[in-house]
C-alpha positions, -999 to 999 in steps of 0.1 A, spaced: -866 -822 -157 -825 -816 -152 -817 -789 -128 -804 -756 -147 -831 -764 -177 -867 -750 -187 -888 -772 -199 -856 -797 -207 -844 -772 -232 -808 -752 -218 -814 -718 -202 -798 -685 -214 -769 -690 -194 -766 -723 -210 -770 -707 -245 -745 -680 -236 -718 -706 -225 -725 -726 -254 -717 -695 -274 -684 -684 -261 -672 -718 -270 -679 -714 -306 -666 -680 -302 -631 -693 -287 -632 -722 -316 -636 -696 -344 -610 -672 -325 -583 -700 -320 -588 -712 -359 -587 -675 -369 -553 -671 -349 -537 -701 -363 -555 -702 -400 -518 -696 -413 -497 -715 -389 -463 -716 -402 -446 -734 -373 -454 -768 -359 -466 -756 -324 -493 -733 -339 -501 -764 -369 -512 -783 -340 -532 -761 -321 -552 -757 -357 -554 -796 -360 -572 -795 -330 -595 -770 -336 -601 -782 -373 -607 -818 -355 -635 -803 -334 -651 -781 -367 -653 -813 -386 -665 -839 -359 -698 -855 -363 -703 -860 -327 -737 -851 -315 -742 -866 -284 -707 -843 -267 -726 -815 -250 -696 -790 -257 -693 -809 -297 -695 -785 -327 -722 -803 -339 -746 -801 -306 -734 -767 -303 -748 -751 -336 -783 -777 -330 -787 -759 -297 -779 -724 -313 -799 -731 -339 -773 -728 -365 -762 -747 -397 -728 -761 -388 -722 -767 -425 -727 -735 -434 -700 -727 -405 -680 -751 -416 -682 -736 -452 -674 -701 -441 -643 -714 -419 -624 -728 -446 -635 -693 -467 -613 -671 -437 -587 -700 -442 -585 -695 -480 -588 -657 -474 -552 -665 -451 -535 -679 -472 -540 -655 -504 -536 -629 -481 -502 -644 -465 -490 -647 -504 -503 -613 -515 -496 -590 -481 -531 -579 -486 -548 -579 -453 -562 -609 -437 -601 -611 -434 -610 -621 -401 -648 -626 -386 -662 -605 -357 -686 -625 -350 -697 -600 -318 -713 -577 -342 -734 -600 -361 -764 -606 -347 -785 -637 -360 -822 -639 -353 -815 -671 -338 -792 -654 -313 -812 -619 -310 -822 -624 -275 -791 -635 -257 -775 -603 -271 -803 -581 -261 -804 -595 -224 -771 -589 -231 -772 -551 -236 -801 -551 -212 -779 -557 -181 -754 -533 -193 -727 -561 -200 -710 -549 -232 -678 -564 -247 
C-alpha cells in the first residue's frame, strides 16, 4: 500500500489538494475567459490545454482529477465553455459576466471534505 493512502485510494488531504487544483483551473479560465491581449490569450491556452486533455495516467491531469472526485469531466467541460459563452455576450452586451463559485456548491460527491471542513473551523 503507498504511504499517504487508505486502502490504495487518496486520503482527504489528497482529495482536498486535488480539489484546489480544479478550483485554481476553473479560477484562472474564469479570469481570462475574455482575454483581449496576447499575455492573458496564453495563460487561457494553457488552461483550456489542461480542460481538454485526455490524459489519465497525470496524477494532477483534469481527467484523473474529476475520476478521483468523482466527477463528470464532460459535464465540466460543458459548463466551462457555458461561462466562456456567457463572457463573451456579456463583454458585447455590458451585461454582467456570470462567473461560478464553486465554494458554495456542494456535490454529494464532495459533501464530506467540506464538512470536515467546517468541522475544524477552517472557513474560506
Amino acid at each position: 500500500m503507498p504511504e499517504g493512502t487508505e486502502g490504495g485510494l487518496p486520503t482527504v488531504r489528497e482529495r482536498r489538494l486535488l480539489l484546489a487544483v480544479l478550483e485554481d483551473a476553473i479560477r484562472t479560465y474564469q479570469r481570462y475567459a475574455c482575454a483581449a491581449d496576447r499575455r492573458n490569450a496564453v495563460q487561457l491556452s494553457h488552461v483550456e490545454a489542461w480542460f481538454a486533455s485526455e490524459d489519465s495516467d497525470w496524477t494532477f491531469s483534469f481527467v484523473a482529477i474529476c475520476d478521483v472526485l468523482g466527477l463528470d469531466a464532460s459535464y465540466l467541460r460543458r459548463g466551462i465553455r457555458r461561462l466562456r459563452e456567457s463572457g463573451e455576450v456579456s463583454r458585447r452586451t455590458g451585461e454582467p459576466r456570470q462567473v461560478c463559485d464553486f465554494r458554495r456548491v456542494i456535490t454529494p460527491a464532495l459533501l464530506p471534505y467540506a464538512r470536515s471542513r467546517v468541522r475544524r473551523g477552517v472557513r474560506r
